[in-house]
N, C-alpha and C positions, 0 to 999 in steps of 0.2 A: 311646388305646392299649388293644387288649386285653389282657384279666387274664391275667395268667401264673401260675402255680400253684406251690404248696409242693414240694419234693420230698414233703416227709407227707401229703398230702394225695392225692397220686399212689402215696403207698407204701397208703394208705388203703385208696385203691382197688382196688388188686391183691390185699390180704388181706381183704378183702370178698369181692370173688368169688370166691378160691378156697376159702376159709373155704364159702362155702353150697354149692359141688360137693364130694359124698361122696367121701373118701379122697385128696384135693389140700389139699396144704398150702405155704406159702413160709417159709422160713428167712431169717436177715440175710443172710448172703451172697449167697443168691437173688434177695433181694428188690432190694439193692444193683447187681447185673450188670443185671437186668429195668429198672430205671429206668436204669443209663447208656444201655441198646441205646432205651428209648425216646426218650432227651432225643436220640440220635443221628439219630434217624428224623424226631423231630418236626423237627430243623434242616434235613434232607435233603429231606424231602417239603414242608412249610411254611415254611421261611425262617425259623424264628423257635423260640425254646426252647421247651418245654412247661414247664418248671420255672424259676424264680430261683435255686436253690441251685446253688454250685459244688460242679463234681466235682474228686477230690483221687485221686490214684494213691498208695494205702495197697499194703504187701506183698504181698497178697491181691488185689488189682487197684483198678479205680474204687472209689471209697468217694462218699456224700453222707455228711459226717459227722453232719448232724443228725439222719437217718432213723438211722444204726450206733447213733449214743447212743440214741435212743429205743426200740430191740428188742434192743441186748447183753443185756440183760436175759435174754432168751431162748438167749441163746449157741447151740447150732449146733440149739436142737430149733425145734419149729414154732414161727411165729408166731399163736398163738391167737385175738387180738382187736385191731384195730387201735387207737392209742389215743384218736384220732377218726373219727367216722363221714364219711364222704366220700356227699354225694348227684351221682349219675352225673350227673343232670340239669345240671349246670352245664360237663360236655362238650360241645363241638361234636359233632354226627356224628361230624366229621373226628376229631376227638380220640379222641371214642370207638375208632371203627374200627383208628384209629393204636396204641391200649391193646392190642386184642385181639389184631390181626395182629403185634403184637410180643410175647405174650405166647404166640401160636400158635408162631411160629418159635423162639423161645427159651424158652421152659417146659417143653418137653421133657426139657431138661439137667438135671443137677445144679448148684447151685452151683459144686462143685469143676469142672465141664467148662467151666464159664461162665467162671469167672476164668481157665483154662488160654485160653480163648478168647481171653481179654482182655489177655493178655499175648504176642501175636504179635507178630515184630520191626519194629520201624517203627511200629508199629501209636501209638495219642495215647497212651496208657497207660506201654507200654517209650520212650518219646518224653523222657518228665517225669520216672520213676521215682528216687527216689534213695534205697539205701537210710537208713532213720531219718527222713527226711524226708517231707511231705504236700504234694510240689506239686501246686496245682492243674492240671488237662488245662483246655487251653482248650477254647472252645468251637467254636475256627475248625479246631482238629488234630483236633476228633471230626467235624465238618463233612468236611473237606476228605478223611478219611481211609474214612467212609463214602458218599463220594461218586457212586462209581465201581461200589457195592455193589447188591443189590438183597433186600428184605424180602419174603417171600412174604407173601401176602395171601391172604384166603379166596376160593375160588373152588370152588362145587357142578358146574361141569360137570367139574372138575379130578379130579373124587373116583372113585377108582377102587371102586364099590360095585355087588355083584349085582342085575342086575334080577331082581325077584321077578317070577313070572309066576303063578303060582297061593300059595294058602295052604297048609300043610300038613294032611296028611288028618286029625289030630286037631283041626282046628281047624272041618272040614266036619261039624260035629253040631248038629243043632238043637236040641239040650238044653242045648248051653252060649250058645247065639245070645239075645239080649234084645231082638231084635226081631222073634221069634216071631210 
């Protein structure tokens, strides 16, 4: 069987990356909504969980509550340093890819938009919820619920970006060219 992965280890890796791009950072909440939409995609596009931890529908929305305990610490500021080093190499492609294009589509948000997200009617989350209570979402109501859904993906022909057709005229100087 293949290795299925921590939620921390997947939370690793999310605060790794955006940790080393200048002025991105992830919060618990954030970071908590970013792993349910991935464990959702990985079920949707693979058949199969990326993570072993159960998700629990907390106030706030999806929780994993091993990754909450491990960063309340930081309550609502950034997350600074994961508290293991995650090495990507142990991604598939697939995985990889799966990380990114779910972090494309969803990292735009806030947390707070991300749990408003996650609390649509019907949806696996308002499905389980009670308040005081952490029932778990199963894995078949996140499946079944983003079934029908569709994740954008990266795609460069998609990208709406200027052809550059010349340089601009301070750039035509051969005092600043170093290959004079």
């Amino acid at each position: 069987m293949e290795k299925r992965f921590k939620a921390k280890e997947i939370a690793s890796f999310y605060i790794q990356l955006l940790n080393s791009i200048p002025d991105n950072y992830i919060d618990n909440l954030k970071l908590n909504k970013i792993l349910y939409y991935a464990q959702a995609w990985s079920l949707v596009k693979f058949n199969k969980p990326l993570f072993e931890d159960e998700i629990q529908a907390w106030e706030f929305g999806p929780v994993i509550p091993d990754v909450y305990h491990t960063y309340k610490c930081c309550g609502k500021d950034p997350i600074r340093e994961a508290e293991d080093s995650f090495d990507e190499s142990s991604l598939s492609s697939e995985d990889l890819e799966l990380l990114i294009d779910v972090y494309r589509t969803y990292g735009q948000y806030t947390g707070w938009k991300l749990k408003e997200m996650t609390h649509k009617k019907q949806g696996p989350w308002d499905q389980v919820y009670q308040k005081g209570k952490n029932a778990v979402i199963s894995l078949e109501s996140i499946k079944s619920y983003f079934a029908d859904k569709e994740l954008d993906s990266f795609d460069p022909d998609k990208l709406n970006l200027p052809i550059i057709t010349a340089v601009p005229v301070e750039w035509d100087s051969s005092e600043d060219s170093i290959y004079d």
